[in-house]
C-alpha positions in Angstrom: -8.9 13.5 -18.5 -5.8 13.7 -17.2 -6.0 13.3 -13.5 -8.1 9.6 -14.7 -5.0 7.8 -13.7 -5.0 9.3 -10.5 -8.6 8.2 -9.8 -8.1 5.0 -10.8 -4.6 4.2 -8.9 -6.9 5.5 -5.6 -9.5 3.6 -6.3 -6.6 0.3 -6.6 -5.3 1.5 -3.5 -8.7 1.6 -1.5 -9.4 -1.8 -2.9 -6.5 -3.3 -1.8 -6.8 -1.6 2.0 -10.6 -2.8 1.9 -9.2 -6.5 1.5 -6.3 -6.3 4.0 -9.4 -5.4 6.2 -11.1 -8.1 5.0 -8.5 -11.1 4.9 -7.9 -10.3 8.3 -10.9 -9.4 10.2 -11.7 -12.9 10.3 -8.4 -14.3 11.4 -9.2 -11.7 14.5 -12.4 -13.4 14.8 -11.0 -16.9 15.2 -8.7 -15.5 18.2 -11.4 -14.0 19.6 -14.0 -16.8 19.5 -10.8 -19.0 20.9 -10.2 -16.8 23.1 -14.0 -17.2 24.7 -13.6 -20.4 25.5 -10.7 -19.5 27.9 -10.3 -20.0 31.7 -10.4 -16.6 33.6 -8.5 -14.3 33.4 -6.9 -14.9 30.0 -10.8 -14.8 28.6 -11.4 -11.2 30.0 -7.5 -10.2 29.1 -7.9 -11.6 25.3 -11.2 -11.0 24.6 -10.8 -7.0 25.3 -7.7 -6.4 23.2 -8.9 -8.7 20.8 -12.0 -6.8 20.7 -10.0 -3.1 20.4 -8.0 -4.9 17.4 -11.2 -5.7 15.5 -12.9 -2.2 16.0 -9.3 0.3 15.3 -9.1 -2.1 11.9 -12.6 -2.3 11.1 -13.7 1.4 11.8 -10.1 3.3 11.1 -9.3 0.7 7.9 -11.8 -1.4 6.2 -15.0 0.4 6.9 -13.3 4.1 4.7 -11.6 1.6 2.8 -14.9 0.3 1.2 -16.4 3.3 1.1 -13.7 5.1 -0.5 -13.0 2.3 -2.9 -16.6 2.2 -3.8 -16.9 6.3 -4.7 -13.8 6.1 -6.7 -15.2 3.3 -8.7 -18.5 5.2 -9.1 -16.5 8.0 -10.6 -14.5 6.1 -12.9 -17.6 5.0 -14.4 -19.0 8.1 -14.6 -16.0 9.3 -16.4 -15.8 6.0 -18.5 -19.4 4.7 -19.3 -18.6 3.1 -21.9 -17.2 0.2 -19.4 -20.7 -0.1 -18.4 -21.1 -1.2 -22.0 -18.3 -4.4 -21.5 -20.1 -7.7 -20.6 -17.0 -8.5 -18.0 -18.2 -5.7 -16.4 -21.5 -6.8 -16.2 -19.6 -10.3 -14.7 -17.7 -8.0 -12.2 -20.0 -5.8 -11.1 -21.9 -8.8 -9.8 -18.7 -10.1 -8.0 -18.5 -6.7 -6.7 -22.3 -7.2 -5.3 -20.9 -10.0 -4.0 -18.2 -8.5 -2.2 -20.3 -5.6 -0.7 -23.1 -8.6 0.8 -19.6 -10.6 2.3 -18.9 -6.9 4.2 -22.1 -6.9 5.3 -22.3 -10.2 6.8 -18.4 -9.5 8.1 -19.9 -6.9 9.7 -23.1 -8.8 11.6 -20.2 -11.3 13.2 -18.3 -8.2 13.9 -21.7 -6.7 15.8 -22.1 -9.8 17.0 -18.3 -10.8 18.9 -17.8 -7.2 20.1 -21.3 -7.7 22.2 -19.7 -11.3 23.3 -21.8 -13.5 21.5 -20.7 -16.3 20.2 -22.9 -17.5 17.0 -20.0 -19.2 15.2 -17.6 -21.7 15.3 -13.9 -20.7 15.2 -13.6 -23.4 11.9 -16.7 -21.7 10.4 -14.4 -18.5 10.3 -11.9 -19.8 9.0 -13.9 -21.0 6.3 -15.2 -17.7 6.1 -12.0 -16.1 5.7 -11.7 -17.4 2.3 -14.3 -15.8 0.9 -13.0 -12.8 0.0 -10.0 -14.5 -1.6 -12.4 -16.2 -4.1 -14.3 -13.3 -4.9 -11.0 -11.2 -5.4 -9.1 -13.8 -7.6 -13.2 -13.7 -9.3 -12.4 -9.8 -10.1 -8.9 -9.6 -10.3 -9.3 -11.7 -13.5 -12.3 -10.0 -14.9 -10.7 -7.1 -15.0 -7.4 -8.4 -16.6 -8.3 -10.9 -19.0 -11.8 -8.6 -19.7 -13.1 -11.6 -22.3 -15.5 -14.1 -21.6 -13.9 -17.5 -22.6 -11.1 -16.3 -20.5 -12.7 -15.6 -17.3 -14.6 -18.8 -17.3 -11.0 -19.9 -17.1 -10.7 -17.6 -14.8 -13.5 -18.3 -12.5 -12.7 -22.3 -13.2 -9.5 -21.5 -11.5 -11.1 -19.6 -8.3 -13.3 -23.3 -8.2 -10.0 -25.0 -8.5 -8.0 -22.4 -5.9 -11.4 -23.2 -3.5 -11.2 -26.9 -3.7 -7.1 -26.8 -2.7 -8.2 -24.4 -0.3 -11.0 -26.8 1.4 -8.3 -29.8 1.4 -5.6 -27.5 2.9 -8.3 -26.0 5.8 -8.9 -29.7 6.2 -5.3 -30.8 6.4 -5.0 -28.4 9.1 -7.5 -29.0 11.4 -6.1 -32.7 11.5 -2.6 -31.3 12.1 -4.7 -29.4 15.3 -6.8 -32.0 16.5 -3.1 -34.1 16.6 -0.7 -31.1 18.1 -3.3 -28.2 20.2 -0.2 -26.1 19.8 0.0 -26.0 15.9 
């Protein structure tokens, strides 16, 4: 199985694409939600490139990216079952469940800004936006450390990560509500 390595370094590659996509889709939706709320003409002028951003890296990066990602994974473990046998991967395959419901839902705002409505708050996205950093620190130490005491460190850690992340979110929007411009 020498061409294994190659699988698996595409399947790396794919993953990491799918979460560029992913860290940043949301930052796109802040702007564009922002950007509603404009006066005329910067509204219509925003809100259509911000619009052509979101679809070129949702259709052209993180849309192949997941899908990709997800076949090279399925052929790893066709090649390896034996990883199906590990209880992280159990763990991590549930993260990965995760991941593919927090694409979905990405995707319904997505539907939902490109047809200009406006469910969501600008802070609820960026809240949002830190979901798929929790459920990659989630995997990224599954799959390193691989034993169960130490990914309940692991996972402790994305808790921790979450609660810094929540007091920094919050340390912002005071700086914002203080200085519009920050």
């Amino acid at each position: 199985m020498e061409y294994y390595n190659y699988i698996k370094a595409l399947h790396l590659i794919f993953v990491i694409t799918w979460f560029a996509g992913l860290f940043y889709i949301p930052r796109l939706f802040v702007y564009q939600i922002e950007a509603f709320a404009k006066p005329s003409p910067d509204k219509e002028i925003l809100g259509k490139q911000l619009k052509l951003m979101a679809k070129r890296l949702w259709n052209i990066i993180t849309w192949p990216s997941a899908i990709l990602a997800t076949l090279f994974a399925i052929w790893l473990l066709i090649l390896q079952p034996y990883w199906l046998e590990q209880p992280w991967m159990h763990v991590k395959l549930v993260f990965v469940g995760l991941l593919i419901v927090y694409h979905l839902k990405t995707h319904q705002f997505y539907k939902q800004l490109q047809s200009d409505e406006v469910n969501k708050t600008s802070n609820f996205m960026r809240l949002w936006n830190e979901g798929a950093t929790f459920i990659l620190f989630a995997i990224v130490f599954l799959v390193i450390l691989k034993s169960a005491l130490n990914w309940i460190f692991g996972v402790v850690g994305i808790f921790v990560l979450g609660m810094l992340l929540m007091l920094g979110f919050r340390l912002y929007k005071r700086i914002r509500e203080n200085n519009p411009d920050a």
